[in-house]
N, C-alpha and C positions, 0 to 999 in steps of 0.2 A: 528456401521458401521466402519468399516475398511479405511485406509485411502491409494488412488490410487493414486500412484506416476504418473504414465504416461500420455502422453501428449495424450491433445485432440483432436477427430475429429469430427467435428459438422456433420450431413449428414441430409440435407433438402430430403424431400421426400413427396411428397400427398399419400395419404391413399390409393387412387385406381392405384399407381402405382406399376406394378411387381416390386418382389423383387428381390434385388442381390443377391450372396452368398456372404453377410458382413460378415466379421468373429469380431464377436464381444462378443469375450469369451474372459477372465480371462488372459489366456494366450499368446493374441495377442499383436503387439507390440505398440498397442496404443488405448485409449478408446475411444470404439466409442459412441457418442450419437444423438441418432435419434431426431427431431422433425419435428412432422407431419405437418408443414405448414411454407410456404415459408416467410409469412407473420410476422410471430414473429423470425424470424432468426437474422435480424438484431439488433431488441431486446437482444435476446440472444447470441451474438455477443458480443455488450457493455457492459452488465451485465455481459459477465462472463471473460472477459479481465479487466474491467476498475472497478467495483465495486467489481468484488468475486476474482479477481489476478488469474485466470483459465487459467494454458499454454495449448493456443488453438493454435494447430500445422497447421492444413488446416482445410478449408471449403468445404464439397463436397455438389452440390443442383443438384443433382437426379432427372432429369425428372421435376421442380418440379416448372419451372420459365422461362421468355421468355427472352432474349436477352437484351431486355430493363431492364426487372428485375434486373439482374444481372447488368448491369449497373450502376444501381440506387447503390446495394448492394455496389458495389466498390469504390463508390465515398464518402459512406457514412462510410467506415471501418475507426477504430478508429487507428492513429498514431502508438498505439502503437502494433498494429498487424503487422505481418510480415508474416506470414505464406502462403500457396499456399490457392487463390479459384479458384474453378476447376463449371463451368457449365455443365455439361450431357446433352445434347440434347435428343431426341425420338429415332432419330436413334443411339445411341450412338458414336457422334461425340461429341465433347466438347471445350471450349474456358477454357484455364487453367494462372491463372494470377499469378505471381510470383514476387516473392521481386528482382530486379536486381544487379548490382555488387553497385551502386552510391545508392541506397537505393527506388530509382524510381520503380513501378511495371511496368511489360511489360509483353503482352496478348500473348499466343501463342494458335496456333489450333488443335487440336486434331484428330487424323484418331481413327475409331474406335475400333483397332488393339494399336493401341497410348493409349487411356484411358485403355483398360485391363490390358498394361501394368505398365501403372502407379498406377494402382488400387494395384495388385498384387507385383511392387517392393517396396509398400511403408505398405508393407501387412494386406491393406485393404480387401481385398475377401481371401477366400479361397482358390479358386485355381480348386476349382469345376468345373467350366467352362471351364476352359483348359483340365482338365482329361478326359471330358466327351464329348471334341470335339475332341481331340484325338484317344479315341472309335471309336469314328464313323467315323473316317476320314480314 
């Protein structure tokens, strides 16, 4: 097994929800890794910052957890993370939490024109979805 320099991105997601166009090949600028339940996230949050030393760059939960979830997730994130968690709602709105200038997290809200963008400048997706609204538009 080869070993991948690039930083992580966790992406929570339930099993019955549509998928994006993740771009999550070889060649993208960051590794993505999927787990299928919202439930072990935070687990694997800990363990792979605090026990396996895993630079995990943002959190994305996909559809995948309510409000309050996410909540809970943020208050229980380990010190030594920094990185963005970003919520996805159904309608693809999003509550996206970031590290501030003083090291305190501050929550901002997402339009859902706002999350594709941020999906696609931090080159999460593909880009699929902009081409193909472009078509038709």
């Amino acid at each position: 097994m080869r070993s991948d320099a690039r930083r992580v991105t966790l992406v929570a997601r339930s099993r019955s929800t549509p998928d994006r166009d993740w771009d999550d090949s070889h060649s993208s600028a960051t590794r993505t890794i999927f787990v299928d339940s919202f439930a072990v996230l935070k687990y694997a949050i800990r363990t792979g910052i605090v026990d396996m030393e895993i630079d995990i760059e943002r959190v994305v939960v996909d559809r995948a957890a309510t409000p309050a979830d996410f909540l809970e997730l943020l208050s229980a994130l380990p010190h030594e993370f920094s990185g963005d968690v970003i919520l996805i709602s159904e309608n693809d709105g999003a509550f996206l939490s970031a590290t501030g200038r003083g090291g305190d997290r501050v929550l901002y809200s997402l339009a859902p024109k706002d999350v594709r963008f941020y999906l696609e400048a931090h080159g999460l997706v593909t880009g699929r979805m902009a081409i193909e609204h472009r078509l038709t538009a």
